[in-house]
C-alpha positions as CSV (number, residue, x, y, z in Angstrom):
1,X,61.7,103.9,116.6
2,X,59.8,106.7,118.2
3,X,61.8,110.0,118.2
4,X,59.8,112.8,116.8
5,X,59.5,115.5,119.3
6,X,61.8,113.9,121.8
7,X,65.2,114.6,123.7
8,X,67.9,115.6,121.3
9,X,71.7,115.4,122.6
10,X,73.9,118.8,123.1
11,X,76.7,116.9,122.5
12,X,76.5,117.1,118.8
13,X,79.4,118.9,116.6
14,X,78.4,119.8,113.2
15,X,81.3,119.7,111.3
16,X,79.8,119.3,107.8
17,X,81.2,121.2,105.2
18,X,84.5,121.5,106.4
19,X,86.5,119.2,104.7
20,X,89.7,117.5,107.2
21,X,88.9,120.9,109.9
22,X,88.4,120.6,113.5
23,X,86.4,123.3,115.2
24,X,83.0,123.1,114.5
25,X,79.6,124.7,116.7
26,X,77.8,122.0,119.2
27,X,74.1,122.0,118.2
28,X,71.4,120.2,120.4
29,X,68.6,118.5,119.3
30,X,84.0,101.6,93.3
31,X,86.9,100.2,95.2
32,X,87.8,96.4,94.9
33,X,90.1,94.0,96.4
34,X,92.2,93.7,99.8
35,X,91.4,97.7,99.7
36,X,87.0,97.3,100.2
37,X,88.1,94.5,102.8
38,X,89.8,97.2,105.1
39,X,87.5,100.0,104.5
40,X,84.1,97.7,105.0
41,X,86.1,96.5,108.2
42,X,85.8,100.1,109.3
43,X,82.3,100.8,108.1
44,X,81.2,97.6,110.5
45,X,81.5,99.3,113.5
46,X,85.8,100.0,114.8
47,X,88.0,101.0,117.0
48,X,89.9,103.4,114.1
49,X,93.0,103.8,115.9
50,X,93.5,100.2,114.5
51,X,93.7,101.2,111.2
52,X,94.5,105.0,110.9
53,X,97.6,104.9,113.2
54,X,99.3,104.3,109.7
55,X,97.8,107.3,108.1
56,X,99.5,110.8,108.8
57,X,97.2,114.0,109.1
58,X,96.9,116.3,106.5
59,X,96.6,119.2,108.9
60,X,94.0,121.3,109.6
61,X,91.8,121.2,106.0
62,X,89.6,123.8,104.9
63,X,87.6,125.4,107.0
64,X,85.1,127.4,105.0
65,X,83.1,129.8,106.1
66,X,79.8,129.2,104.0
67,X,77.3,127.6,106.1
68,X,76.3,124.0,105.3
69,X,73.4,123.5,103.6
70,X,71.4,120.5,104.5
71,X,69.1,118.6,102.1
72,X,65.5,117.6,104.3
73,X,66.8,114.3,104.6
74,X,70.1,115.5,106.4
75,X,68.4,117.7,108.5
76,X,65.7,114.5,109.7
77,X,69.1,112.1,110.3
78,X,70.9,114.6,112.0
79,X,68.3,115.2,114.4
80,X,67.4,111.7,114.6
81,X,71.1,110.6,115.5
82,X,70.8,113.4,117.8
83,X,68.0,111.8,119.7
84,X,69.7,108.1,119.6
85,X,72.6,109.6,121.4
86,X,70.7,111.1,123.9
87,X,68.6,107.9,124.5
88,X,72.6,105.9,124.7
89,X,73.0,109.3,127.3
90,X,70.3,108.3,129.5
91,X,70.8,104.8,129.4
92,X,74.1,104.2,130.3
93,X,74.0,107.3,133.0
94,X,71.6,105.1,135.1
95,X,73.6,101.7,134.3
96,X,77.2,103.1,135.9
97,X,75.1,104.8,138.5
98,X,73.7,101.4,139.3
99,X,77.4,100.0,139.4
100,X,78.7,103.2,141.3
101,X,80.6,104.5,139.1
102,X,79.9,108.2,136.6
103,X,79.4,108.0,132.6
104,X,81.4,110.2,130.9
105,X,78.9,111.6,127.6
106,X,81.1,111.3,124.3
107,X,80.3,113.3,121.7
108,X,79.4,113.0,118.5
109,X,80.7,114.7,115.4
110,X,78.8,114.9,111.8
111,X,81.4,115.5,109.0
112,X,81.0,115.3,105.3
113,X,83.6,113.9,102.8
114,X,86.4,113.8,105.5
115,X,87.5,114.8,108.8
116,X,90.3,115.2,111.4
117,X,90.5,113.3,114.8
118,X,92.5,112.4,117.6
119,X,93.2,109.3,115.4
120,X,94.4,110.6,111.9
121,X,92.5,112.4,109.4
122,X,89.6,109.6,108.0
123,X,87.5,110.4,105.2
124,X,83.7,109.3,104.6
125,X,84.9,105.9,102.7
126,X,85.8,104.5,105.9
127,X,82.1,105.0,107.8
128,X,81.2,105.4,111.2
129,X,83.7,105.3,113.5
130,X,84.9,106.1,117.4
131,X,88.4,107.5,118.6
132,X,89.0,106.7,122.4
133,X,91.6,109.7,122.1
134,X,88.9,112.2,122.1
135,X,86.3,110.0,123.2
136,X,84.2,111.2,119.7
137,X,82.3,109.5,117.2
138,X,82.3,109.9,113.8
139,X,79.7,109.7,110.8
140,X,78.9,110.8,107.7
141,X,75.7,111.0,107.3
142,X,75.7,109.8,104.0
143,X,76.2,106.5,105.5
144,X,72.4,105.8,105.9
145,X,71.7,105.5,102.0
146,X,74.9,102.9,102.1
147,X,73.4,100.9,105.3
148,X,70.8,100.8,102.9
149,X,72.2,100.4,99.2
150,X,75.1,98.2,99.5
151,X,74.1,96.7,102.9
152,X,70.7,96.0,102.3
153,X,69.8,97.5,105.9
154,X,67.0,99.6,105.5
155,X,65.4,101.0,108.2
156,X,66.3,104.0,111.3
157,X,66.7,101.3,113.8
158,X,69.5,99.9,111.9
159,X,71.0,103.6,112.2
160,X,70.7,103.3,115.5
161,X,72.2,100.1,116.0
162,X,75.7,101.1,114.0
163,X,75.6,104.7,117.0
164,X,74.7,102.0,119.9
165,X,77.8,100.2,118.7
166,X,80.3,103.0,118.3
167,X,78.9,104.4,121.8
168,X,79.8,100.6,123.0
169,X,83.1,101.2,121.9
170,X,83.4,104.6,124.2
171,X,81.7,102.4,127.3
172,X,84.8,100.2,126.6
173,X,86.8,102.7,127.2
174,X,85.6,103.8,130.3
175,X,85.7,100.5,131.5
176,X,89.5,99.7,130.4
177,X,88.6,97.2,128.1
178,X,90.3,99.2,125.1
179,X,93.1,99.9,127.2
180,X,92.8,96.1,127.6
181,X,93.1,95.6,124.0
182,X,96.2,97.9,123.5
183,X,98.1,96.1,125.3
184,X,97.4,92.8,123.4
185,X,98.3,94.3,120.5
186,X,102.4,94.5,121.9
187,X,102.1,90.3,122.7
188,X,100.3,88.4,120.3
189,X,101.0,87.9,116.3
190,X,98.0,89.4,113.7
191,X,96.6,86.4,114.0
192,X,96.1,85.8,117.4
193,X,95.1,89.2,117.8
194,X,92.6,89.3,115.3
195,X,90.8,86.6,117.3
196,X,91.1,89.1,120.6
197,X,89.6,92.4,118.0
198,X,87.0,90.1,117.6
199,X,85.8,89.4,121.0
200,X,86.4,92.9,121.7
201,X,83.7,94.0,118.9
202,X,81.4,91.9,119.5
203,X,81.0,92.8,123.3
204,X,80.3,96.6,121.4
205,X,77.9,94.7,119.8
206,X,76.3,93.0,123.0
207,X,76.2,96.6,124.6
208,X,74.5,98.0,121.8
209,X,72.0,95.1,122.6
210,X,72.0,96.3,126.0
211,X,70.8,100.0,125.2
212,X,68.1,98.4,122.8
213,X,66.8,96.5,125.9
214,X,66.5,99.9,127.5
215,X,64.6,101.6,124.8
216,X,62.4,98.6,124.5
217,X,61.7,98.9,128.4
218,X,60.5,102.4,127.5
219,X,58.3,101.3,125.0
220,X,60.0,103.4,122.2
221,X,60.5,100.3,119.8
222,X,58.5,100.3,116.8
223,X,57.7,97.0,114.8
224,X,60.1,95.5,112.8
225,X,62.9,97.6,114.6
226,X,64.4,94.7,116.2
227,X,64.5,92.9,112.9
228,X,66.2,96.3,111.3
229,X,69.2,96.1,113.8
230,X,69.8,92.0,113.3
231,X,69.9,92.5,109.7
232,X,72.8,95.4,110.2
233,X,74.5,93.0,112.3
234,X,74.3,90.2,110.0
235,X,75.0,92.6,107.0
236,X,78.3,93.5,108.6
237,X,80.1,90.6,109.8
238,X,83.3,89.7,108.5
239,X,82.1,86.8,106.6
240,X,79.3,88.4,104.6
241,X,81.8,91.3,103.6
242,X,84.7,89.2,102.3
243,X,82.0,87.1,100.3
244,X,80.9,90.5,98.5
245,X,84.4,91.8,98.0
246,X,86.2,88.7,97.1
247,X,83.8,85.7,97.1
248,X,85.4,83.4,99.7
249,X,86.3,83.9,103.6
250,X,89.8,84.1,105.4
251,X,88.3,83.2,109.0
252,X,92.0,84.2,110.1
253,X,91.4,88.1,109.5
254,X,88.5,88.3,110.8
255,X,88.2,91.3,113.6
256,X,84.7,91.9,113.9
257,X,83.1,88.1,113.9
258,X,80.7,86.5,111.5
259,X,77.5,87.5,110.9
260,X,75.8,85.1,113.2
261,X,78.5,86.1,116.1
262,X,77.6,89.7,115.9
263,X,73.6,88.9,115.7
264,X,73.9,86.6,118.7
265,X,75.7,88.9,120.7
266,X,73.4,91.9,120.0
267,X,70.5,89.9,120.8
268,X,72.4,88.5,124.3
269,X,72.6,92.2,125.4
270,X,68.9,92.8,124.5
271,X,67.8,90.3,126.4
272,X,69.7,91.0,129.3
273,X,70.0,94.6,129.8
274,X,72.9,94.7,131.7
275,X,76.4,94.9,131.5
276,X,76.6,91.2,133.5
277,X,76.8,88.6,130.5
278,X,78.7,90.9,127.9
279,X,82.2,90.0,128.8
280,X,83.0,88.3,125.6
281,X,87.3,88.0,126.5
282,X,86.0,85.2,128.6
283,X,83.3,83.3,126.9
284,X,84.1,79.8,125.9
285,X,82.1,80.1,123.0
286,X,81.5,82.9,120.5
C-alpha cells in the first residue's frame, strides 16, 4: 500500500509504555487448549465486550513517566497505522455523507503489554480489538510480527485489513447494528447466538472490503495487497484456528465464520464499495 509521505490520523493515543493506564498524548501522523481458542477468537478481529465483561479492572496501572522508546520498526507501524486510519477517516466521512447521515472518527490507541478500556482491562495476548463504550481501538503493535509468525500473513496490507475490520466494528456501532447484537444476546442460547456473532463479524469484514474498494479507487493499492488481506482473512477464521489449537472444528462455537466466509465477505465489500450488500443478518447464505 502506498503511505509514505501521506495523511496521518490525529486521532492516535500513544499509550505505549504504560502498562493497564489510561491517559496518554494524541499524536498525528505458549498457551494451549480451550484458553488459545478464546484468545485467537479475539486476535481475529472482536467486539471485546463479549469476552472481557467477565474480567474486572485492575485499576488505573502504572503510569510511568519515562518516555517510550520505540524501535525503527515501531515507529514505521505506528505511523503507518496512523495513515490507515486516516484513509478509513476519509472514506467513510464521504460514504455517511452520501447516506445523509455524520461519521463520528474513533480513535485509536497503541498500548504495549496491556491496557485499560471502557471494556475491562485487556492485555496484548488478546490482539487488536474495538470497545463501542469508548468508541476506541486497540493494538499492540507487536501484533504485526504475530500476523506474520503464527498467522502466516505477511504483508502491510494485511495490517490494514485487521484496522479496516476493527473500524467496521465502530461503523456498526453508529449504525445500531451492535446495539442490535446486545440485545440478542438476552434471547437466544450460546449457540444460537454464536451463529448471530458470526454474521455480525463478518459484515466487519465486508466493510473492511468496502474501505479497500475505496483505496483501490484511489489508486493507492500496491500488487499483491489484495492477496495480503484474503490471506489475513483466511488465516483467521474460526475453522483454521481451532485446527492449529486443537486439530478438529466445533462449527457450533464458531463467532467469526470460516475462513472462506470471512474471505468471501471481504471480497463482497471490495467489489461493491458500498454499504448496500453488507447486511449479512439477512443473507440466506453465508
Amino acid at each position: 500500500m502506498k503511505w509514505q509521505g501521506r495523511r496521518g490520523s490525529s486521532n492516535v493515543e500513544d499509550r505505549r509504555g504504560r502498562g493497564g493506564g489510561g491517559g496518554g498524548k494524541l499524536i498525528g501522523g505458549g498457551i494451549s487448549g480451550i484458553v488459545i481458542i478464546v484468545i485467537v477468537t479475539l486476535l481475529s478481529g472482536g467486539n471485546i465486550g463479549d469476552i472481557m465483561g467477565n474480567l474486572t479492572s485492575t485499576g488505573s496501572g502504572t503510569n510511568s513517566s519515562v518516555p517510550y522508546e520505540q524501535s525503527a520498526q515501531e515507529k514505521e507501524l505506528s505511523e503507518f497505522v496512523s495513515v490507515v486510519l486516516a484513509d478509513t477517516e476519509d472514506v467513510w466521512s464521504d460514504i455517511f455523507k452520501e447516506q445523509g447521515m455524520t461519521y463520528q472518527d474513533p480513535t485509536l490507541v497503541l498500548y504495549s503489554g496491556s491496557v485499560n478500556s471502557a471494556c475491562g482491562t485487556a492485555s496484548s495476548a488478546v490482539g487488536p480489538f474495538y470497545c463501542p463504550g469508548d468508541a476506541k481501538l486497540y493494538i499492540d503493535l507487536s501484533f504485526y510480527d504475530e500476523l506474520q509468525q503464527q498467522f502466516k500473513a505477511p504483508g502491510d496490507f494485511a495490517m490494514a485489513y485487521v484496522i479496516a475490520h476493527e473500524v467496521g466494528h465502530h461503523v456498526q456501532t453508529l449504525l445500531g447494528a451492535s446495539e442490535q447484537l446486545n440485545s440478542e444476546r438476552q434471547r437466544l442460547s450460546e449457540t444460537e447466538f454464536n451463529k448471530v456473532q458470526v454474521r455480525f463479524e463478518l459484515q466487519a469484514d465486508y466493510y473492511a472490503g468496502v474501505w479497500a474498494h475505496h483505496v483501490q479507487g484511489q489508486n493507492l493499492l500496491e500488487e499483491g495487497d489484495l492477496e495480503e488481506a484474503l490471506t489475513a482473512a483466511s488465516a483467521v477464521g474460526d475453522d483454521t484456528i481451532q485446527k492449529r489449537a486443537q486439530g478438529y472444528v466445533v462449527p457450533d462455537s464458531f463467532t467469526h465464520g470460516t475462513s472462506e466466509q470471512r474471505k468471501r465477505w471481504f471480497y463482497k465489500g471490495f467489489n461493491s464499495g458500498t454499504i448496500a450488500g453488507g447486511d449479512t443478518f439477512k443473507a440466506a447464505e453465508l
